[in-house]
C-alpha positions in Angstrom: 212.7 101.2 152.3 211.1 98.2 153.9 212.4 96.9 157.1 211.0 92.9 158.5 210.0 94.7 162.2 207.9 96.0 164.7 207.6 98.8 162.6 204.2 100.0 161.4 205.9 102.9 159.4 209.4 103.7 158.7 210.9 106.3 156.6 214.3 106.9 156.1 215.3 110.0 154.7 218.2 112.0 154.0 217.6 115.4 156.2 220.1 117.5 158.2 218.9 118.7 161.1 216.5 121.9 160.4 218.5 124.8 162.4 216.6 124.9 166.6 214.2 128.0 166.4 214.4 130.2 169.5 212.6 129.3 172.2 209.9 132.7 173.4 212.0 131.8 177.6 215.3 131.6 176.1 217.9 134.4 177.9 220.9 136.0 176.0 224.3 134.1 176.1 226.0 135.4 178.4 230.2 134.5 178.2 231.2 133.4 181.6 228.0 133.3 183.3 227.6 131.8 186.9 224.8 129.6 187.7 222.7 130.7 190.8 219.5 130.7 192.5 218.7 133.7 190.5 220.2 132.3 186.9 220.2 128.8 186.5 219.9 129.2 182.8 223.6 129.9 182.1 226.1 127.8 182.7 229.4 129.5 182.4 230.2 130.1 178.8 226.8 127.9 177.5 223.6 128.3 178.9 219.9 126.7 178.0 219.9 127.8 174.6 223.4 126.0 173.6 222.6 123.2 171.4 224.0 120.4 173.1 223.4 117.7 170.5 226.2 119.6 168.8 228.1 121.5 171.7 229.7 120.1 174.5 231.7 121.9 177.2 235.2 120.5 177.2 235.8 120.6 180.5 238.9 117.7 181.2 237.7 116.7 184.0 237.2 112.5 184.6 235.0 111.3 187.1 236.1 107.9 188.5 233.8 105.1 190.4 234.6 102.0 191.5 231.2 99.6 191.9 230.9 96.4 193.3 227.9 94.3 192.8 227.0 91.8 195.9 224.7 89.4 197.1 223.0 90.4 200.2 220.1 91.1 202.2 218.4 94.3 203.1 215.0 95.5 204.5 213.7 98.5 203.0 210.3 98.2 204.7 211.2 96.3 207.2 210.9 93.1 205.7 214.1 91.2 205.4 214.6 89.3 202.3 217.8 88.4 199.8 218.7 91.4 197.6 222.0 92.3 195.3 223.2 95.8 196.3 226.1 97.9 194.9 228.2 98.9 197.3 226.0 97.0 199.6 223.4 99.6 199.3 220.2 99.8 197.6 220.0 102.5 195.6 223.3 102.1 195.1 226.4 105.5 195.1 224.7 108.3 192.9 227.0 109.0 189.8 227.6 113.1 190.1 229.4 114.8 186.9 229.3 117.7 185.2 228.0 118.8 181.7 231.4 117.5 179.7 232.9 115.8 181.8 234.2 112.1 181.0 232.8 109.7 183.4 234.7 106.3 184.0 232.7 103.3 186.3 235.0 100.2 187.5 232.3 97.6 187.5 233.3 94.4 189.9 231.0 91.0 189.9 231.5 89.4 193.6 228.3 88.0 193.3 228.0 83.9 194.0 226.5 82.7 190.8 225.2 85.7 188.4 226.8 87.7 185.9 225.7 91.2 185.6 226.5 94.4 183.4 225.6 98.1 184.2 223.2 100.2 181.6 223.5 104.0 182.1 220.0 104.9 181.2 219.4 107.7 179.2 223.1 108.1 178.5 223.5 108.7 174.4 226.6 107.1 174.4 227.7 108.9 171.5 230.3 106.8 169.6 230.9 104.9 172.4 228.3 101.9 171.6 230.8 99.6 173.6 230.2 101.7 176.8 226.0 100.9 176.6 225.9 97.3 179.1 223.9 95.1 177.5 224.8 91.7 177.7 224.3 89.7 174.4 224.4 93.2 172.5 227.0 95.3 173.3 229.0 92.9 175.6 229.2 89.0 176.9 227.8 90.0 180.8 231.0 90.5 183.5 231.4 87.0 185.3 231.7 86.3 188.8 235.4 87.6 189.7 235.9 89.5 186.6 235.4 93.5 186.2 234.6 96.0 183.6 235.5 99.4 182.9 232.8 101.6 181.2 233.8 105.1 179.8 232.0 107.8 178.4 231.3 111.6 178.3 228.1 113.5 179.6 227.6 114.9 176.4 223.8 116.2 178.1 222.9 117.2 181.6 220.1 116.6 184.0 218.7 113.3 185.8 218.7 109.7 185.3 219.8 106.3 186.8 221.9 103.3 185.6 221.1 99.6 186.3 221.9 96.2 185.3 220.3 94.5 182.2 221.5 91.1 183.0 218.3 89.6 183.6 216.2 90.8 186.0 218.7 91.3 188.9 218.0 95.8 188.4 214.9 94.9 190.8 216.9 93.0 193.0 218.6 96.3 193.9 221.4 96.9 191.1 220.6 100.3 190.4 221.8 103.8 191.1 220.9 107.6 190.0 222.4 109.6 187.8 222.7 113.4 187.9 224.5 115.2 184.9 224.7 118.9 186.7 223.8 121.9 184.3 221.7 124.6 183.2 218.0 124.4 183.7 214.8 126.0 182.7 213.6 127.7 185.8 215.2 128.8 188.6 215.6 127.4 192.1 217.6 127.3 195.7 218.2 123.7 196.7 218.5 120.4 194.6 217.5 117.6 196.7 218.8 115.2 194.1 216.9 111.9 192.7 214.0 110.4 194.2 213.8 107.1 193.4 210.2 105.6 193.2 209.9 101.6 193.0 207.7 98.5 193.5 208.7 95.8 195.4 208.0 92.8 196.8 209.5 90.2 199.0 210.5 87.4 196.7 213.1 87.9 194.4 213.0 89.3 191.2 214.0 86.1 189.3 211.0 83.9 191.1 208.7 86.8 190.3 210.0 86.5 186.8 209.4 82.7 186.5 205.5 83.6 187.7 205.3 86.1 184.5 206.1 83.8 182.0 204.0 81.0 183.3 200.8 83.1 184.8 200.8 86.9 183.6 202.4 89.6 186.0 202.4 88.9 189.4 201.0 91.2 191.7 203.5 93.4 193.9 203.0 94.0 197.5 204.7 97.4 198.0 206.3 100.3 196.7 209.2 102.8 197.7 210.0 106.3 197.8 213.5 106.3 197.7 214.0 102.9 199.1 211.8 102.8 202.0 208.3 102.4 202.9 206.6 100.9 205.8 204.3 97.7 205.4 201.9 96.3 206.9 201.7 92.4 207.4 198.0 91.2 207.4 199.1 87.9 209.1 200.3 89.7 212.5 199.0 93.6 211.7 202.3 94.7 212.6 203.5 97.6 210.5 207.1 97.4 209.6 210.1 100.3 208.1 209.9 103.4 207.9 208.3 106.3 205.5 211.3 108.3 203.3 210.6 112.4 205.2 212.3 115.4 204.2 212.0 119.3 205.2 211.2 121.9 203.4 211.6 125.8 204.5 208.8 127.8 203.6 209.4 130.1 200.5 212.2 127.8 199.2 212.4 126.6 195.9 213.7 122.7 196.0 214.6 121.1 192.9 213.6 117.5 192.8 214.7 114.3 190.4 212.2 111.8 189.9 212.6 108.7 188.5 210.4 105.5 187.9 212.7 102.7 188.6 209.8 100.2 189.2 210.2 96.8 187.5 206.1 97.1 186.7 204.2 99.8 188.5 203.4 103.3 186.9 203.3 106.2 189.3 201.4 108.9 189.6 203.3 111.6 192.0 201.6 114.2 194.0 202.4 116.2 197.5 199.6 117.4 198.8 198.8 120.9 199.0 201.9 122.1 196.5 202.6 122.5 193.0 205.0 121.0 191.2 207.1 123.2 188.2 208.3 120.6 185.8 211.5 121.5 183.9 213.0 118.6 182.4 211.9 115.1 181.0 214.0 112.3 180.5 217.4 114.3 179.8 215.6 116.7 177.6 215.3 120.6 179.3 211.2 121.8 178.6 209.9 125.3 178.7 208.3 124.8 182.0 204.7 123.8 182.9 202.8 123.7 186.4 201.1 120.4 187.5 199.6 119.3 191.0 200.3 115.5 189.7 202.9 113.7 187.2 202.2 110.4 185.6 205.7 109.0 185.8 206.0 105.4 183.2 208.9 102.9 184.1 212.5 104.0 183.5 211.2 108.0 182.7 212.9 110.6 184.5 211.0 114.1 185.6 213.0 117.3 186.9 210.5 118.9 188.9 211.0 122.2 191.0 208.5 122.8 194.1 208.3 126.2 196.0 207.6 125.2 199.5 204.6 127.3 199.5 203.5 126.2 203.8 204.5 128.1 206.2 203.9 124.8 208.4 202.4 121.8 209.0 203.1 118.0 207.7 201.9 116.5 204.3 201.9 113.7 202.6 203.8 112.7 199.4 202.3 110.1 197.4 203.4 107.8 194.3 200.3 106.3 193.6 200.2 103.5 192.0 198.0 103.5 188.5 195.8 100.5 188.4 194.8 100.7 185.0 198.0 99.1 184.0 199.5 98.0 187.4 198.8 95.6 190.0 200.0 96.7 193.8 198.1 95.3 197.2 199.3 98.4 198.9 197.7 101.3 196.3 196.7 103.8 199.1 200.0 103.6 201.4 202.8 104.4 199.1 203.8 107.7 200.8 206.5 110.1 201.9 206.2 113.1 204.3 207.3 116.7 203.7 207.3 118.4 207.1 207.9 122.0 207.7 209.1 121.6 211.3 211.8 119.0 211.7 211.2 118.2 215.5 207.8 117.1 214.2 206.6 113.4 214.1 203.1 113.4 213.4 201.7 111.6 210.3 199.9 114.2 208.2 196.0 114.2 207.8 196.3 116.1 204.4 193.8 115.2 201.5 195.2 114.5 198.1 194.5 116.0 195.0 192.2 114.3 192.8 193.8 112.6 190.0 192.6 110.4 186.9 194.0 107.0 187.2 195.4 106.6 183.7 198.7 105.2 182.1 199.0 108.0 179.5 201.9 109.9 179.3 202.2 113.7 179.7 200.5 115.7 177.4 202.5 116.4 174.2 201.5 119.9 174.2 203.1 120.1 177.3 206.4 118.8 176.6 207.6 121.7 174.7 211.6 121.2 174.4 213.4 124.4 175.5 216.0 123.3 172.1 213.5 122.6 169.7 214.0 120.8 166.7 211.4 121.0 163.5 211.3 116.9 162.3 210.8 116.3 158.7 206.7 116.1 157.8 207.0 113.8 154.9 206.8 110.0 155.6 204.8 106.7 153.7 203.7 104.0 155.5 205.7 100.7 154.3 204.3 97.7 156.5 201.3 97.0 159.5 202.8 95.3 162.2 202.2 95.5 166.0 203.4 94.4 169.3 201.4 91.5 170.3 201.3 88.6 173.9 201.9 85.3 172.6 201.2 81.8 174.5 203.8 79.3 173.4 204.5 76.2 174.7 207.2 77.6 177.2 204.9 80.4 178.5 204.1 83.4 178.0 205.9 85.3 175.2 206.1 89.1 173.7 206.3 89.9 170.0 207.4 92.8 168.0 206.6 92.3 164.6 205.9 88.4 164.8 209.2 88.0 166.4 210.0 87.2 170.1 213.1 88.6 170.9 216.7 86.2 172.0 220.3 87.1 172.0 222.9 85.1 173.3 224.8 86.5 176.4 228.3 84.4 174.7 228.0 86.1 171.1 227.2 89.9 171.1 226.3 91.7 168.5 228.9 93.9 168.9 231.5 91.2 168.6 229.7 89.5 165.9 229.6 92.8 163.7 233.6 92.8 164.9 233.7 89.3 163.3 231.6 90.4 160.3 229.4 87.8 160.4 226.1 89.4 159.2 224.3 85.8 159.7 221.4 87.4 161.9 218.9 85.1 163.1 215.4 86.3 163.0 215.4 85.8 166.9 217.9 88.9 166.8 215.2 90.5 165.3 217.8 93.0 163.7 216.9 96.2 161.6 219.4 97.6 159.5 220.0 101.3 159.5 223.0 101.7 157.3 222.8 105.5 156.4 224.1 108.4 158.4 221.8 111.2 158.6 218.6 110.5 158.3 215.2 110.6 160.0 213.8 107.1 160.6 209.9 106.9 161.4 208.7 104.3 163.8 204.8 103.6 163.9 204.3 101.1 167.1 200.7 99.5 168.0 198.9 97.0 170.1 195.4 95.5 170.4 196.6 94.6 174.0 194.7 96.5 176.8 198.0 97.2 178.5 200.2 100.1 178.2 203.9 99.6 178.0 206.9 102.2 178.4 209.3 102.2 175.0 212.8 102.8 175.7 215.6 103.5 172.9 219.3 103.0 173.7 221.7 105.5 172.1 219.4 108.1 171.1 216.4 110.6 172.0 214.0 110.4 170.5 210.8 112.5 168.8 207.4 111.8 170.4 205.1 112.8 167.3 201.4 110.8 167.9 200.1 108.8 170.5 197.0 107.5 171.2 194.0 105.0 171.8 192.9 102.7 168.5 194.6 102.0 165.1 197.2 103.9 163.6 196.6 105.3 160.0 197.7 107.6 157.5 195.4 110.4 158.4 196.9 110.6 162.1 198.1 114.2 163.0 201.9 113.9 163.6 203.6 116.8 166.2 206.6 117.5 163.6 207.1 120.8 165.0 207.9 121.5 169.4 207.1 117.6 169.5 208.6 116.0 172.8 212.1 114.5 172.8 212.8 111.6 175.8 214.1 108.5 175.4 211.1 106.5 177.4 207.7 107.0 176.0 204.3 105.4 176.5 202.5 103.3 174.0 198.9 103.2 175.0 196.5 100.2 175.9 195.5 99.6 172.7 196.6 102.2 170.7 199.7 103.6 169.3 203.2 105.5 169.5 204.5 107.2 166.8 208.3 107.9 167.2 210.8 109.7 164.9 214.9 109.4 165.4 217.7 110.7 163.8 220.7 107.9 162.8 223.6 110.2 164.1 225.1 107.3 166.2 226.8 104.2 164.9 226.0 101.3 167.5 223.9 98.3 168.0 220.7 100.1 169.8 218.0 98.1 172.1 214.7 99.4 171.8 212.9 97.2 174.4 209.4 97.9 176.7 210.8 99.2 180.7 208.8 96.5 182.2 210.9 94.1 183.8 209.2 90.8 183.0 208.2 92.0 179.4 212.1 92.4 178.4 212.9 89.0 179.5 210.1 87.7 177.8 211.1 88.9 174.2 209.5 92.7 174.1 212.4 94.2 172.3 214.7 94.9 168.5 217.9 95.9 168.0 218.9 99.0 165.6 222.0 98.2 163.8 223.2 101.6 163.2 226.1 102.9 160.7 227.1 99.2 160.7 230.4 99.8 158.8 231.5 102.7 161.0 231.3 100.6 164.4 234.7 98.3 163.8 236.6 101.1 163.8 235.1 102.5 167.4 235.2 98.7 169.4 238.0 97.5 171.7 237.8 94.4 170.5 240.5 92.6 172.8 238.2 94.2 175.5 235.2 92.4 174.5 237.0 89.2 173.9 238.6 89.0 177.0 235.3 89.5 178.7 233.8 86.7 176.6 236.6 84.1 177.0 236.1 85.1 180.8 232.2 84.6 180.8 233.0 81.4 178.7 235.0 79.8 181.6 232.5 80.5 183.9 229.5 79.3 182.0 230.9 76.0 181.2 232.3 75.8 184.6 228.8 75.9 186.3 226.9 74.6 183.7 225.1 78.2 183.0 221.9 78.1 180.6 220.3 81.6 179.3 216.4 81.5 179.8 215.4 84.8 178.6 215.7 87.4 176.0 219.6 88.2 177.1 218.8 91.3 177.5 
């Protein structure tokens, strides 16, 4: 089966899934279990080992937020400039649910000029393709004065965040976390909740986006730990904001939710003088592994637990910035505080660990998923093609496959799949995965000496090879404990082999996480189980958004210049 793509390799072939083997940590269900500081593996009648690609606790409860997304301005290290917010804050209200619950977000655009649409990252959306927010493929964007209502269940549990993908306006400040409460892997007393590590700088996103596409990335001039940081202007060498502090109690066992919501900077995390116990990546539960540092790409998400090992003292918290594939003036001064005393307001004098500056993801071998899943081992290579930069006439430009990616915000796939019009331009850059069932191969590569974060809407994924060089037929593929996230690295010049399962109908994005890189064509779109998705659409829904995002486009004269996505 041959597919025009990014794809190197692509198989499709007819499996069921191979039955999950047990894991050597896995505990004995246990009906009506309670979860505690001493069990967090059950979770009344499921518990770790509960396959939740097929099991979901029905649990009839709705969760209901109402969002609004505004213009505004805010300071988060102490430098005022023009932001969006929602709610007027930046993060914006954490989303909170339960394992099974259904969770329903009222989505109002008051902004000025800007359309908008929220992405729940991470979220599979199973059957509910409708429900993923991405203008030009799964909706026309929400207009100024019109809302949206976005339904779905928490079919999986632990951390993530949602955020707009109309434009570039998530780096503005449209974005929000995401925690899915369940079981976990490893015990622990507290759960501080997301930590939110960004870059940032004090233009706006949309100006910083014009500078991409004419010059290359531009450099950032700060970073936050959950949206603060102090800064230090060179012009007056005043130092401005404030550093994000929390307090530990020694012996305590804090469970914290990382996630890299930077528009183009890849973290390394580290607080000095503890250990870090990391439980869950992406939304995927691991068998747990011990690390003094995390590389952390755009848009992944680790669950990490931290026994607060001090008795006292002050240290430092740092997301380092990794400068092999970033570009940040304030490197050495992206930090938080963990104090053990509360009344305390010294700066710490601790001396961080020393770490590789690197891009790479995690280890494989250390990804085990606690639920694993054997992927089939056979597969033939069908076609070469990689993701390559592109100088055109209008700037710079990212290819998949030869193809630079455009869909229009006024015709969305989804309603054009609704209309059965299967005219796909080759800017749609559309691959067809019409059968249910069946493992699809994706072989990804670059000669570009950048790394990049791949992100899949509407699935996990299988992380089976990765590396530096050229892909080929003799490469050693993880088929069996490989990692499942939905954000992997492809390295600077190298490759990412992927493997997913076509168990969702939908039209899928796979796109790179960095900001500028989307809006400059990095991306595809699966189309999924095409002949189921009619059925599952509210199609009045999506045209009364259009019509509405119609009257306002012609109104103010609106032109798309980017991807649409």
């Amino acid at each position: 089966m041959v597919f025009p793509s990014l794809l190197v390799g692509l198989i499709a072939l007819p499996l069921a899934f191979a039955a999950p083997k047990p894991s050597p940590y896995s505990n004995t269900l246990s009906k009506r279990c309670t979860n505690s500081a001493t069990d967090r593996s059950c979770w009344g009648d499921y518990d770790t080992s509960t396959n939740y690609y097929t099991t979901v606790p029905d649990t009839g409860v709705t969760r209901e937020y109402w969002f609004d997304v505004q213009n505004g301005t805010a300071s988060p290290d102490g430098v005022e400039r023009i932001v969006l917010t929602v709610n007027g804050t930046i993060p914006g209200p954490t989303i909170i649910a339960d394992w099974g619950d259904t969770v329903v977000v009222h989505v109002s655009n008051s902004m000025l000029n800007n359309g908008t649409g929220i992405h729940f990252h991470g979220i599979r959306q199973n059957y509910t393709n409708q429900m993923d927010g991405v203008p030009s493929i799964t909706q026309c964007p929400i207009a100024p004065g019109d809302s949206f209502t976005y339904t779905w269940r928490a079919t999986q549990y632990g951390s993530s965040w949602y955020h707009s993908h109309f434009s570039v306006q998530a780096w503005d400040g449209v974005f929000g976390g995401i925690i899915i409460n369940g079981p976990a892997t490893a015990d622990y007393d507290e759960d501080l909740g997301n930590l939110f590590l960004n870059d940032w700088s004090h233009e706006t996103a949309d100006v910083l986006a014009l500078q991409a596409a004419a010059t290359g990335p531009p450099t950032m001039p700060n970073c936050l730990i959950n949206g603060t940081n102090v800064y230090n202007d060179t012009t007056t060498d005043v130092e401005t904001g404030s550093r994000f502090t929390t307090t530990f109690s020694a012996g305590t066992k804090y469970r914290i939710r990382l996630v890299n919501g930077a528009a183009d900077t890849h973290f390394r995390f580290t607080i000095d003088n503890h250990t870090m116990e990391v439980i869950s990546a992406d939304f995927v539960p691991i068998v747990p592994y011990n690390t003094t540092n995390l590389s952390i790409g755009m848009g992944q998400r680790y669950d990490v637990i931290i026994t607060a090992s001090e008795t006292s003292g002050d240290y430092w918290m740092r997301a380092i910035p990794q400068e092999s594939c970033s570009d940040n003036d304030n490197v050495d001064n992206i930090l938080g505080i963990v104090r053990y005393d509360s009344t305390s307001t010294s700066d710490p004098t601790t001396t961080a660990y020393t770490t590789t500056d690197s891009c790479d993801d995690e280890a494989i071998a250390s990804l085990v998923p606690y639920l694993s899943y054997d992927v089939s081992s056979t597969y033939t290579v069908e076609e070469d093609e990689e993701v390559a930069l592109a100088i055109a006439s209008g700037g710079v430009k990212w290819e998949m496959g030869g193809t630079s990616f455009v869909s229009e915000w006024d015709y969305p796939t989804v309603l054009q799949v609704a209309e059965s019009n299967d005219t796909w331009t080759t800017d749609q850059h559309v691959i067809q995965l019409a059968t249910a069932d069946q493992w699809v191969y994706f072989v990804i590569e670059t000669t570009f000496a950048q790394a990049h974060p791949i992100h899949l809407h509407g699935h996990d994924f299988w992380v089976l090879a990765s590396g530096t060089g050229t892909y080929s037929t003799s490469t050693t593929l993880t088929t069996t404990d490989s990692p499942r996230r939905d954000v992997a690295m492809l390295p600077a010049s190298g490759f990412l082999v992927i493997a997913l399962y076509t168990d969702n109908p939908g039209a899928w994005l796979m796109h790179c996480h960095i900001a500028w890189h989307t809006a400059e064509g990095f991306a595809l779109q699966l189309l999924e189980r095409e002949s189921e998705m009619s059925a599952l659409m509210d199609v009045t829904n999506i045209n009364s958004t259009c019509a509405n995002w119609d009257t306002y486009k012609s109104d103010d004269d609106v032109v798309q210049d980017d991807s649409g996505v």
